[in-house]
N, C-alpha and C positions, 0 to 999 in steps of 0.2 A: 746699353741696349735701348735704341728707341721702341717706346709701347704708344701703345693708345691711352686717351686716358681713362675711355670703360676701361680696361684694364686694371688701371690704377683704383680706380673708385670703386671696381666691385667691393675689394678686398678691403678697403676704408669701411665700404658701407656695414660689411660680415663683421668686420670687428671692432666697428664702431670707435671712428679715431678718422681726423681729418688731414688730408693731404695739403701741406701749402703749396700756395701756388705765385711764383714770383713773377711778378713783371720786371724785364732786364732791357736794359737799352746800350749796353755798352760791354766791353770785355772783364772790365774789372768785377761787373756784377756780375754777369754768368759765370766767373770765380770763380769769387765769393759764394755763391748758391751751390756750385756743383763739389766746392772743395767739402762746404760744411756737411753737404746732405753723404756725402761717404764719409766724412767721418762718425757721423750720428746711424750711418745706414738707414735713411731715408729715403725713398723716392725724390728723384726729382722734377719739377715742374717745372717749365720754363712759360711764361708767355711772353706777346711780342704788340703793342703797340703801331699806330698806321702810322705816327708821325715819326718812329723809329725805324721805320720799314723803307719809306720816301727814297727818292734819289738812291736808287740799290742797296739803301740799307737792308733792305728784305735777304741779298745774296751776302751780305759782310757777316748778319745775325744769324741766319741758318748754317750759314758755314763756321762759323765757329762754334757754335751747340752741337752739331753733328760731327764734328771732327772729337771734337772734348770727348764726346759718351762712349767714343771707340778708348777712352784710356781711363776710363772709370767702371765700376761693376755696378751701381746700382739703375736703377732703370729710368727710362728719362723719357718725356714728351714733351713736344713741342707744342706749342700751344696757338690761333692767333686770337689775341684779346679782343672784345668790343669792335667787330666788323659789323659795319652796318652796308657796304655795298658789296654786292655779290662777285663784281671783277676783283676785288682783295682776299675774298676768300678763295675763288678760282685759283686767283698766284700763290695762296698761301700753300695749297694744295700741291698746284705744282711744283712749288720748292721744295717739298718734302715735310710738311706737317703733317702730325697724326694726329692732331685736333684743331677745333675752329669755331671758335664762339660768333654765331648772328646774335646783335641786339639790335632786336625790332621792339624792344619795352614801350619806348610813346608810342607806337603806334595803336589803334584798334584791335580789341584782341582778336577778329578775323582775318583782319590783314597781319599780322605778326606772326598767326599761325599759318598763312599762305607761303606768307617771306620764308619762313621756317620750316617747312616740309620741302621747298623747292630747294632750300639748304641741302637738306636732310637728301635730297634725293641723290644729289651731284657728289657730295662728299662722302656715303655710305660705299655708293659705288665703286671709291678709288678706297675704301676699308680707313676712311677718317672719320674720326666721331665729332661728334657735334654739341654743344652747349647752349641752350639760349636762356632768354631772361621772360619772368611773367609778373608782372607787378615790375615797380620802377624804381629802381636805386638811387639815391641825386647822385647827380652826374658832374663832375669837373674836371671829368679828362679832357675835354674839347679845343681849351685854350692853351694859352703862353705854358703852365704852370706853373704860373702863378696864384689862380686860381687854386690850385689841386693844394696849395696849405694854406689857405684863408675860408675855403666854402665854408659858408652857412647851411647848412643838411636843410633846413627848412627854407630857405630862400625861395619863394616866388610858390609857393605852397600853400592854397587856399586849407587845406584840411589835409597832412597829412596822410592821414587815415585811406584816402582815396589812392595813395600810390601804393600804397604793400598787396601782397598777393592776395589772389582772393581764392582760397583754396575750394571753392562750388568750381571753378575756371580750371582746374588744376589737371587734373582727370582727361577731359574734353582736349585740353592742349596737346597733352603726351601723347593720346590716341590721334588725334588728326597729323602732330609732327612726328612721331618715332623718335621724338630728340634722346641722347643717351646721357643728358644733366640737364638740370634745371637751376637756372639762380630765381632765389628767392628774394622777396622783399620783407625785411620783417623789422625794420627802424634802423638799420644800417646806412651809412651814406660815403659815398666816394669820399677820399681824401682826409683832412687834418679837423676833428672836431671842435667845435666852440662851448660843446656841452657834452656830458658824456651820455651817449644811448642809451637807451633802454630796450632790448630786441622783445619782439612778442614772442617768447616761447610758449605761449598757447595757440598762438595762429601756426607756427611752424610743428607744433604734434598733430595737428589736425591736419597741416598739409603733407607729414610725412604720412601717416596713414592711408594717404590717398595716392602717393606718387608712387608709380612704377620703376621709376629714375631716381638715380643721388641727386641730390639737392647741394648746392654750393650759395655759399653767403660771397657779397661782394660786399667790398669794403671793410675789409678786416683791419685793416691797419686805427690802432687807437682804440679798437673795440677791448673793454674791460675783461682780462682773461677768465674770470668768473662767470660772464656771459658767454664768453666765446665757449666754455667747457661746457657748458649746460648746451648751447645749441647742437653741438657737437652729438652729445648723450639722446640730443633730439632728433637725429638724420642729418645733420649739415657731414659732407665727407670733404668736401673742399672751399677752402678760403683764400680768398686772394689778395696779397699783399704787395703793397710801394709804396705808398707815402713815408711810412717808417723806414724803409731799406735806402729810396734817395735821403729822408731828412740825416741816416745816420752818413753816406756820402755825402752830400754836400755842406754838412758839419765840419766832417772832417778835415775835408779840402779848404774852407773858409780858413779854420782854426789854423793850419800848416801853410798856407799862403802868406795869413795874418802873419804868424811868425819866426818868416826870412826873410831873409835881406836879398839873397842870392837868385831873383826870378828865373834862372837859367837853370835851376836844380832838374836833374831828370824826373820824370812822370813815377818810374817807381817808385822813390822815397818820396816825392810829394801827396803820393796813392795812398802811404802806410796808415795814415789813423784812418782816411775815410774806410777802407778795405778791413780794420781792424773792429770801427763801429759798424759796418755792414755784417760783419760774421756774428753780431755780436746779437743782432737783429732776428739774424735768420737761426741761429739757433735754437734761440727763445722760444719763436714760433712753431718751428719743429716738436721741439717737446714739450708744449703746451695744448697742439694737437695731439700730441700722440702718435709720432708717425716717425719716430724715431726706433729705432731695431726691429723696421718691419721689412727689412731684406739683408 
């Protein structure tokens, strides 16, 4: 059953327990995601990348998430990740999304909230919920990925401190956008760390008390499950996850390429360990959130 993902996050936010949310770029990981999340009876999240979407990937990746959830029972949304122009969220819409992340983050917080209510206006209307970001995440989805397992979280960072939310802005955003999540910044960073975080769980209780909206952490992957549980206890209802999910894929497939001899082997069995370390991934997460026997 495709939902929205208000939907999905009310029921996170009431019982306090966060929804993963996976980034998938191929069939073997929307699997792997949708196999595990019915066996755990999880929600499932799916979201979708632009450079995954390119050259009709947008109809190869919608069409096989939406065919899947017609033979699964737990509830499913589609997601699109990190759109920052408005013709991608237009298509994402039209291809049948019931959600769509704007990140206007660098931007000025008035222009971010303009980009973002013009969001809000066009995707409410076709009953797609909307995500955006306030404070700024580092960022390394932009490149090769190669970046997204070497960033340095503090790279080109006069003072951190300047990019995490500023939860006075918090209030003001939600009222001018009507957005229905909010990603926060609270020492989290895209991709594969160099050092392990330290999240501000004192700025994110103060931003929960203020936010109308769930709140989602970006950059979950690497983050110390002991943090990750406290934020959670603290209003995060949804975390986004891929760096762990590719690192346990293309592990796998390294290691099993490594060794044969036979390069003509079919895609299935060369698929088995990476597909085996991916489930292995996404289980974890599920029930570290707590978002497992919640359908």
């Amino acid at each position: 059953m495709l939902v929205t993902m208000r939907e999905m996050l009310a029921d996170a936010r009431e019982k306090k327990y966060a929804v993963p949310a996976f980034d998938v770029s191929n069939y073997e990981m929307i699997k792997a995601v949708i196999d595990v999340c019915e066996e755990e009876r999880s929600p499932a999240l799916f979201m979708c990348l632009k450079p995954d979407l390119q050259n009709k990937g947008i109809k190869f990746l919608t069409a096989m998430i939406k065919e899947a959830e017609k033979h699964y029972t737990v509830p499913v949304c589609l997601h699109l990740d990190h759109a920052t122009e408005l013709d991608d969220i237009k298509e994402a819409i039209d291809n049948g999304f019931t959600s769509v992340m704007y990140d206007g983050s660098v931007l000025p917080f008035e222009q971010n909230a303009a980009r973002t209510l013009e969001v809000t206006k066009i995707a409410h209307a076709k009953g797609v919920t909307v995500e955006a970001e306030l404070g700024h995440v580092g960022d390394a989805i932009a490149g090769t990925g190669e970046d997204i397992l070497t960033k340095d979280s503090t790279a080109k960072v006069d003072n951190p401190e300047d990019t995490l939310t500023d939860p006075e802005e918090v209030r003001r955003f939600i009222e001018i956008t009507d957005v229905d999540a909010l990603a926060v910044a609270i020492g989290t960073s895209h991709g594969v760390y160099r050092s392990t975080p330290a999240l501000r769980i004192d700025r994110l209780e103060k931003i929960e008390s203020i936010s109308k909206s769930p709140l989602v952490l970006h950059g979950g992957s690497g983050t110390p499950d002991d943090q990750v549980k406290e934020a959670i206890r603290h209003g995060i209802t949804k975390i986004n996850i891929y760096s762990e999910v590719l690192y346990g894929l293309n592990s796998g497939l390294r290691d099993k390429l490594n060794g044969i001899q036979n390069l003509s082997m079919w895609p299935v069995y060369v698929y088995e360990d990476a597909i085996t370390r991916m489930r292995e991934v996404i289980r974890n997460k599920i029930r570290t959130f707590g978002s497992a026997g919640r359908v």
